[in-house]
C-alpha positions in Angstrom: 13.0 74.1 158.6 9.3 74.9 157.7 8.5 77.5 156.6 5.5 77.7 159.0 7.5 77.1 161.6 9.7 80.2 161.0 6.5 82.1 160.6 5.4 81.0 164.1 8.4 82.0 165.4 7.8 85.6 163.8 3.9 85.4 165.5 5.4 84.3 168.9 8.5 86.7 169.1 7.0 90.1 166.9 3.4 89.3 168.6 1.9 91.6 166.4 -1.7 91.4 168.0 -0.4 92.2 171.1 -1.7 88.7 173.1 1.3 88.5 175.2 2.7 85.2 174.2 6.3 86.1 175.7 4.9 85.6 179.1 2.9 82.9 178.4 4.1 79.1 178.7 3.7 76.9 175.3 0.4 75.3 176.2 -0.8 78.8 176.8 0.6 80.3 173.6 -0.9 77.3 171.7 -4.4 77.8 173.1 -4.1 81.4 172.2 -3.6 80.3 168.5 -5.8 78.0 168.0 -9.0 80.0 170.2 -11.2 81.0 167.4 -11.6 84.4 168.3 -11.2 86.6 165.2 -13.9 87.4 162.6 -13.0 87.2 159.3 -15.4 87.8 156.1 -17.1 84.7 154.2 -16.0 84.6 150.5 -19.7 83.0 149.5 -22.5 81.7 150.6 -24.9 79.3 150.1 -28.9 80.8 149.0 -29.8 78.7 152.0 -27.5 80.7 154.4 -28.8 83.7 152.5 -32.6 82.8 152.6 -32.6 81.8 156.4 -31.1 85.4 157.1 -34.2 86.7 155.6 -36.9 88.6 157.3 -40.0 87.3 156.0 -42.4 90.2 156.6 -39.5 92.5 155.1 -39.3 90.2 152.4 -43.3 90.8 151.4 -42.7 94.7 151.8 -40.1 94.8 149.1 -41.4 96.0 145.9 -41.8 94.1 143.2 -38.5 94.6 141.3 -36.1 94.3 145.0 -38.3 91.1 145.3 -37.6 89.8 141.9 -33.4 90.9 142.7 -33.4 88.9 145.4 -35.0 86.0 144.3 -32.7 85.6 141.2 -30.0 85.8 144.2 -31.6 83.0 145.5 -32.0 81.2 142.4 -28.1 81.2 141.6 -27.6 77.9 143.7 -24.0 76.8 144.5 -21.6 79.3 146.3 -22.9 82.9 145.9 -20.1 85.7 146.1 -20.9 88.0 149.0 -17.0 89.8 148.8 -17.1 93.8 149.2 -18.1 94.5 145.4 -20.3 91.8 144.4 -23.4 91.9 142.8 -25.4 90.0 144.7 -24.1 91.7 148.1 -25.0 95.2 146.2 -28.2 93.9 145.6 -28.9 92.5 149.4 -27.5 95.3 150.7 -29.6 97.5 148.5 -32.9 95.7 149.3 -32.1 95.4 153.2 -32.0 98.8 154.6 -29.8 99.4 157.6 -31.0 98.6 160.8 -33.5 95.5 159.4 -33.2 92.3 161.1 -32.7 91.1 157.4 -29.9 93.4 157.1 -28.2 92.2 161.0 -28.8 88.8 160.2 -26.8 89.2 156.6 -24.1 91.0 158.2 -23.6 88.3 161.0 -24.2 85.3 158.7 -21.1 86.7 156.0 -18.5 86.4 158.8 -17.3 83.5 160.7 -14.5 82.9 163.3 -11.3 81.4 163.3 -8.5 81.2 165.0 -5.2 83.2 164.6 -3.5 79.8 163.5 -5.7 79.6 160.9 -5.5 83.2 160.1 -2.0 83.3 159.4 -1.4 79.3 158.3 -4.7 78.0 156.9 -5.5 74.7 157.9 -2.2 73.3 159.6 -3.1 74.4 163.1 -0.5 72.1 164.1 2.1 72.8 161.6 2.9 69.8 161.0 3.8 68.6 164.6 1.7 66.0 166.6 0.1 69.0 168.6 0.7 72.8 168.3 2.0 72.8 171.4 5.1 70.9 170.2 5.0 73.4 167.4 5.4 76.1 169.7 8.2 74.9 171.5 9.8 73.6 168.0 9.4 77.4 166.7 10.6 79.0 170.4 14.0 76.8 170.1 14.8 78.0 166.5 17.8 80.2 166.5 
């Protein structure tokens, strides 16, 4: 028996979330899953993801030394850490006051949705079944 499958079981009998999957039929529960409807954080981000957020008149009013922290932002290239902590989120946050469309467009662009499949199992949506509808019904028969 998977292990996912067990921990389905848990989702769809404890419904922790409160989504009401006992009164819902096995197509239903699995839509329910797999609706990408919860916001989690971004771990990184690209400098283009970061650059587009950018307000380009706020950018010109930063002084000279928020300008020069955000452009070696910009210059690290790859995946840029923006976890609670980080330097280079300190350093947006810092240079983006609250309430800038800078600042909005950062805080929308560092979180993205998934579903509450892939919140509690990663990428096997289906968990290892044809369809996660089968899945549910697999985990719902489980003694």
């Amino acid at each position: 028996m998977s292990t996912n499958l067990v921990d389905l079981k848990t989702e769809l009998t404890v419904d922790p979330l409160a989504r009401g999957y006992a009164g819902m039929t096995d197509a239903q529960a699995a839509a329910s899953l797999l609706a990408k409807d919860r916001s989690v954080d971004k771990t990184s981000m690209t400098a283009a993801e970061i650059y587009e957020a950018i307000n380009r008149a706020e950018y010109v009013a930063l002084v000279a030394a928020e300008k020069s922290e955000v452009n070696i932002v910009l210059g690290l290239g790859g995946d840029i850490s923006v976890i609670t902590g980080s330097k280079a989120r300190a350093v947006l946050l810092q240079a983006f006051p609250g309430g800038s469309a800078t600042r909005t467009a950062l805080v929308a662009a560092v979180s993205r949705l998934v579903s509450r499949a892939e919140e509690i199992f990663g990428g096997d949506v289906n968990y290892g079944f044809r369809t996660a509808v089968e899945a549910v019904a697999a985990a719902r028969a489980l003694a």
